[in-house]
N, C-alpha and C positions, 0 to 999 in steps of 0.2 A: 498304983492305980491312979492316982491324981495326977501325976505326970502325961498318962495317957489322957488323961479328960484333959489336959493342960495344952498339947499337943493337936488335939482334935477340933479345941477351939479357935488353936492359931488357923490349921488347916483351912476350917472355915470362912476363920477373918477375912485370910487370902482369898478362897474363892470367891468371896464376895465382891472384892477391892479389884479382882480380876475381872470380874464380869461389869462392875463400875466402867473399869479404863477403857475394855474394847466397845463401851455404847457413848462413852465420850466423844472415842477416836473416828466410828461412824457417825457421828454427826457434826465432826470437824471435818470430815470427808466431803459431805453434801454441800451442793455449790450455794454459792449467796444469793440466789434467786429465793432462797429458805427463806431468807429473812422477811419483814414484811415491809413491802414498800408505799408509795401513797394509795387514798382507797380510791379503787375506782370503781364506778356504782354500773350497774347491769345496762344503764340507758346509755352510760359513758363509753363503754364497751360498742355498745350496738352503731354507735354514732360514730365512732374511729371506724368501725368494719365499713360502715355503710359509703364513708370516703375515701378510703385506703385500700382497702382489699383488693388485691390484684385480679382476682376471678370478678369481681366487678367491676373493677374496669377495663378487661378486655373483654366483658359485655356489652360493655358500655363504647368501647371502640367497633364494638362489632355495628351498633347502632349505627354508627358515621358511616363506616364503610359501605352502607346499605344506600344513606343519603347520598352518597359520593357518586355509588352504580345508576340512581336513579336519575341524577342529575348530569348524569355522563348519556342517558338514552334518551332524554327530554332532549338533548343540544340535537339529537338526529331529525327533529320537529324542522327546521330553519334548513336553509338552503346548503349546500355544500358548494365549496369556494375550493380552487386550487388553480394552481398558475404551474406550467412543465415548460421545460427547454428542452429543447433536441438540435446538438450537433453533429453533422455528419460532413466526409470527404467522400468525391465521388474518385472512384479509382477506373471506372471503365467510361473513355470518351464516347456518347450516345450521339448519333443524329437523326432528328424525324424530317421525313421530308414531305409537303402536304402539296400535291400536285392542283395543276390549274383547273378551278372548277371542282375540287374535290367536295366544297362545302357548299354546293349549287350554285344559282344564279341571284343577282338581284338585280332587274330593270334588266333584265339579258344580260349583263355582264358577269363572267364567271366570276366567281369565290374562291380562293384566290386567282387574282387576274393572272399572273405566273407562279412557274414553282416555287417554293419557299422552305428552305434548310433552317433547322433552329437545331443546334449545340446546347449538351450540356455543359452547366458554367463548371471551370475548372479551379477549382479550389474547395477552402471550406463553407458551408454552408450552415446556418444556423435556423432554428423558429420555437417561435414562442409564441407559448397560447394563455388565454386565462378563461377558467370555464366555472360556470354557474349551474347548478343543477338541485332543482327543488324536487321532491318527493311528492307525488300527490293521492294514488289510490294506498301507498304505504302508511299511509297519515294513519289512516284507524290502527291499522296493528302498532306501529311505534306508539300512539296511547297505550293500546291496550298493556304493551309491555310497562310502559309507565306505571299505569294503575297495579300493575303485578307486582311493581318493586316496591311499590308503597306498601302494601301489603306484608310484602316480606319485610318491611321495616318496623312496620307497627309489630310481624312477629318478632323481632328480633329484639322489640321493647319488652316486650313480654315475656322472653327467655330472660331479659334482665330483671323484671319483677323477681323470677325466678330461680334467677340466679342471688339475689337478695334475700330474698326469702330462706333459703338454703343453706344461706350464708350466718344470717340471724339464729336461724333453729339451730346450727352450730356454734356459734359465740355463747347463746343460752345453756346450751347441753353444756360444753366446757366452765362456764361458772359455777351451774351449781354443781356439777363434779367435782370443783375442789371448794365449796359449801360443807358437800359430805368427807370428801376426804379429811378436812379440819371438823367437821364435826366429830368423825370417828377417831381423831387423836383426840378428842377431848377423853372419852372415853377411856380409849386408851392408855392414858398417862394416868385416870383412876387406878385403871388396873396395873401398874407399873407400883402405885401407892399402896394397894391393897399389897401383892405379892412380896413389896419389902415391907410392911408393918407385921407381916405373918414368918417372913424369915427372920427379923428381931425374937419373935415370941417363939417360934423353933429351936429358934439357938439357946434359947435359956429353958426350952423343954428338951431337947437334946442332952444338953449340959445336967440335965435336972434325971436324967433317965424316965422321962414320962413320957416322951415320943423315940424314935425311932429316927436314924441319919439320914437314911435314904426318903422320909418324908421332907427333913429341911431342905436336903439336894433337890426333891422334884418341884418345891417350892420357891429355888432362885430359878431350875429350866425353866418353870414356867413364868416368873420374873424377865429371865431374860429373852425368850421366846417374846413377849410381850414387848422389851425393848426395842426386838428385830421387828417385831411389827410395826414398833413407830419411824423408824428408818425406815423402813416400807412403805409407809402412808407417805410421809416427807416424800422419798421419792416417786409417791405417784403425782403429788400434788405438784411439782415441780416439772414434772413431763403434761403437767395440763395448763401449768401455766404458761409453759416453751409452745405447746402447743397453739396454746388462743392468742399469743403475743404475734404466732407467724400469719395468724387471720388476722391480725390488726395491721399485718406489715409493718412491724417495730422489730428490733431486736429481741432475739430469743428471750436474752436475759434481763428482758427490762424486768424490775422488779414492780411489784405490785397486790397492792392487797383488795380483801373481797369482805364483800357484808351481809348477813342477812337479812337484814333489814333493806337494803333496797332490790332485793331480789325476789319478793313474792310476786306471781305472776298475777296478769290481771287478763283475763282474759273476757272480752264482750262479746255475748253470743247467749241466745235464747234456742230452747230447743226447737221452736216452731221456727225460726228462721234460719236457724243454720245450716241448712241443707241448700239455700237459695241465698243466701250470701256468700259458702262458700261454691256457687256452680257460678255466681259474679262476678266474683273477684278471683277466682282462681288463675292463674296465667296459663295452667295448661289447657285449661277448658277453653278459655280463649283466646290461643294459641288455636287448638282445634278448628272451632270458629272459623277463624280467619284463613285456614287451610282450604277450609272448605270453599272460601273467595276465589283462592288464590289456582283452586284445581277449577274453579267456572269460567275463571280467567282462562285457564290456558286451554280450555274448551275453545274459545273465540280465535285466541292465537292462532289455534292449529286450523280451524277453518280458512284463515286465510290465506292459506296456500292454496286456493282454489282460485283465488284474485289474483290476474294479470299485474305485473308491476307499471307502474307510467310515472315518469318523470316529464319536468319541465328542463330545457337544458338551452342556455345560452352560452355563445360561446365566441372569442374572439383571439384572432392568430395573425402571428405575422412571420414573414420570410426573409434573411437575410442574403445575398449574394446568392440569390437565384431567378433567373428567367426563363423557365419551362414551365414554369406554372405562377400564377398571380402570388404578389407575394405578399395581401395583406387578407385575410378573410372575415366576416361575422356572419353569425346565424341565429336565430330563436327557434324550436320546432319541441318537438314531442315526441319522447323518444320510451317507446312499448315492448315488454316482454311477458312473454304466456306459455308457462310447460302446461299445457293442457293433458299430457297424456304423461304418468308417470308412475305407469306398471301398479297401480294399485296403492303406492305409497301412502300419499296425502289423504286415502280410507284408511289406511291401517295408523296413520300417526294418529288420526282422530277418535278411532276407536281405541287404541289406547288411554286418551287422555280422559275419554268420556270414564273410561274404568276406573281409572286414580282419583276421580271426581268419585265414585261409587264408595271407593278407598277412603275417603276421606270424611263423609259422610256418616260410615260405621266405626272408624276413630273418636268422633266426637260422640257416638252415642256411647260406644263402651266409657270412653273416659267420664263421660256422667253421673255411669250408672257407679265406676270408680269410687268418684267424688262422693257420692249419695253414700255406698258401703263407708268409705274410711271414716267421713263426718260420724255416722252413726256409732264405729268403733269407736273411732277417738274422746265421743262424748262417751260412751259406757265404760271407756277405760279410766277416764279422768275419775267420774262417779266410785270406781271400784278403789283408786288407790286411795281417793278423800277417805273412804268409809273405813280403809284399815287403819290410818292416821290414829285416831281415838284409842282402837285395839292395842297398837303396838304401845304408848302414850301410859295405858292403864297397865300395861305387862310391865313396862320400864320401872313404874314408880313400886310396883310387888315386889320386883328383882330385887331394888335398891334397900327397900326396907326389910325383905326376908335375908339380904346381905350386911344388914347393919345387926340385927337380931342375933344372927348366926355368927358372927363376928364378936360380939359381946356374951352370947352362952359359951362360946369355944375358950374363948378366956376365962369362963368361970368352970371348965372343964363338966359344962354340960353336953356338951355334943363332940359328936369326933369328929377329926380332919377334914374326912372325907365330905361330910354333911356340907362343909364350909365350903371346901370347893368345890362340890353341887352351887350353892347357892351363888357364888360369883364365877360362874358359867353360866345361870341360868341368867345374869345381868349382863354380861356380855353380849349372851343370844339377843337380849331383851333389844341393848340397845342395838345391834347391830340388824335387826328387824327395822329399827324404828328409821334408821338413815337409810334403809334403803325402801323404806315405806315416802319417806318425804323426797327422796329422791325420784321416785317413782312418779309424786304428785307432778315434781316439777316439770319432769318429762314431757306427762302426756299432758301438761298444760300448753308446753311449748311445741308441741307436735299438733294440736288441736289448734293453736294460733295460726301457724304453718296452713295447715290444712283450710282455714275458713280463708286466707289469700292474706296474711296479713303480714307487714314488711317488719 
């Protein structure tokens, strides 16, 4: 019979030693981003995204790109310039012949006094002009498009507010996600300590015949179960930190560590005005806004297709090796086009536009009423996760001490097994309510920042 208890407890020893190695091996496995690297604090974060981050700055290029259009239809304001050469050979000999008298008289004498031949010259022939041409009733609409692009640039700031904005509520979310992830290994690795101080005290009630094997066995599964979950955390924490490193535009693997302490959020906002700071600051809102310009504008536009075009046009040309026609010219004049009749179109373009002004109009109101609804959530969601804070807080500290209790009767063989791991599940729950109670604060702290327009 000793033999076999002798036997059982090697058995043991092993499984132990075994479940040791493969949680070693898993955390020799996880890459060195595990470790912890300089700290870098929530503002530090937000301050790299806000000059790095690539969806920033092709919003921020979108900006120029807008400046660039604008100032590319401002140059149509000023005259247009262009200078053409035209060579030609004449391949068919021409002759005009202008009979006597053909061009009347002057003083009685015929015009011309005889007949008169003129050949075309044979060879190459060249001319060259350079012509000047100002725009004049088109002046209003090339404003008007002006002031359109502008518009559209100031939208195009505004997507970048909001492209910032977007940016930040995700740099925020990804920090305190790995907050809670390393808060929940704190935990954790408790429960790692409870699970082998209770397989020590198994194994000498096993050996002791007072408990039962298959209670020590469920006592390392759930040891090492526990283990797996910290390899699990590790690895979430590690794909959040790859994660917010790629909003920083750094290397995956930069390492770096995180605080709690400079991560509480702070968020400015009163409930009587946050519904009207955030319909001010919001970028979509006004984004909206300025839609609404931008479809009044093209209201204007589109009327002036009813307007005659007129230019001013100067122009000066010259002929090389030709004498059938004068071979130097200039002119100034005024030079008018007018589709006056154009099957109905220039009504239907305008009633169109007047429509997407209608469109535009009931975009901004819905997105108000938007703003108005989320602010109100956002604030009642914040309110509700504070208020479980304290709940979970007072659960945690009952678990710990009805698991410290229960831990020290089980040793004195007042309570059974079972009691005991009730009560360190019931601290588990505890804490694992509580991380995702503060995690929750953090949330809708940074979703309500978000939302009132703030970068």
């Amino acid at each position: 019979m000793h033999i076999t208890i002798t036997t059982k407890a090697r058995m043991l020893h092993l499984h132990r030693f075994l479940s040791s190695a493969v949680l070693s091996l898993s955390l020799i496995a996880l890459p060195a981003l595990a470790e912890d690297g300089p700290l870098m604090t929530l503002e530090q974060a937000l301050n790299i995204v806000r000059a790095q981050n690539l969806q920033i700055k092709n919003a921020n290029i979108q900006v120029n790109v807008v400046g660039d259009q604008t100032d590319a239809m401002r140059s149509n304001l000023y005259p247009e310039l262009s200078a053409g050469v035209r060579g030609y050979h004449n391949f068919e000999d021409n002759e005009y012949t202008f009979e006597e008298g053909s061009l009347g008289t002057v003083g009685g004498d015929p015009v011309p006094s005889s007949n008169v031949e003129i050949g075309t010259t044979d060879g190459f022939s060249t001319h060259y002009s350079i012509t000047a041409k100002q725009p004049l009733i088109q002046l209003y609409e090339i404003n008007l498009n002006v002031d359109k692009l502008k518009l559209e640039q100031d939208i195009a700031r505004q997507q970048l507010r909001g492209t910032r904005q977007t940016v930040s509520w995700q740099v925020k979310q990804l920090y305190y996600q790995i907050l809670s992830y390393e808060s929940s290994m704190e935990s954790t690795t408790s429960s790692i300590a409870f699970y082998s101080e209770l397989a020590d005290i198994l194994e000498d009630k096993v050996a002791q015949k007072t408990e039962l094997e298959y209670q020590l066995l469920n006592a390392q599964a759930k040891q090492a179960s526990s283990n797996h979950d910290l390899v699990s955390q590790q690895n979430d924490i590690i794909t959040s930190k790859q994660q917010l490193n790629s909003l920083l535009d750094r290397d995956i693997s930069t390492p770096f560590s995180v605080s709690m302490a400079f991560a509480d959020p702070l968020v400015r906002y009163t409930e009587q005005t946050a519904e009207a700071q955030a319909l001010a600051n919001s970028p979509e809102t006004t984004e909206a806004r300025l839609q609404i310009k931008v479809a009044e504008t093209n209201v204007e536009i589109q009327k002036t297709d009813y307007f005659p075009d007129l230019d001013l046009v100067a122009s000066y040309g010259k002929s090389q090796h030709t004498e059938f026609i004068p071979d130097e010219s200039i002119y100034v004049g005024l030079f008018a086009k007018w589709d006056f009749f154009t099957w109905g179109r220039n009504d239907s373009n305008l009633s169109g536009t007047k429509r997407a002004l209608s469109q535009a109009k009931n975009s901004l109101r819905d997105n108000e009423d938007q703003i108005r609804a989320q602010i109100s959530e956002d604030i009642r969601n914040l309110k509700v996760a504070k208020e479980l804070i304290p709940v979970t807080i007072l659960a945690q500290k009952a678990a710990a001490e009805k698991l410290r209790v229960s831990t020290n009767q089980y040793k004195a063989n007042a309570i059974l097994l079972d009691d005991l791991l009730d009560a360190e599940s019931e601290l588990s729950e505890a804490n694992d309510n509580f991380h995702k109670a503060e995690l929750a604060v953090w949330n809708a702290s940074a979703e309500l920042e978000k939302d009132l327009g703030e970068e």
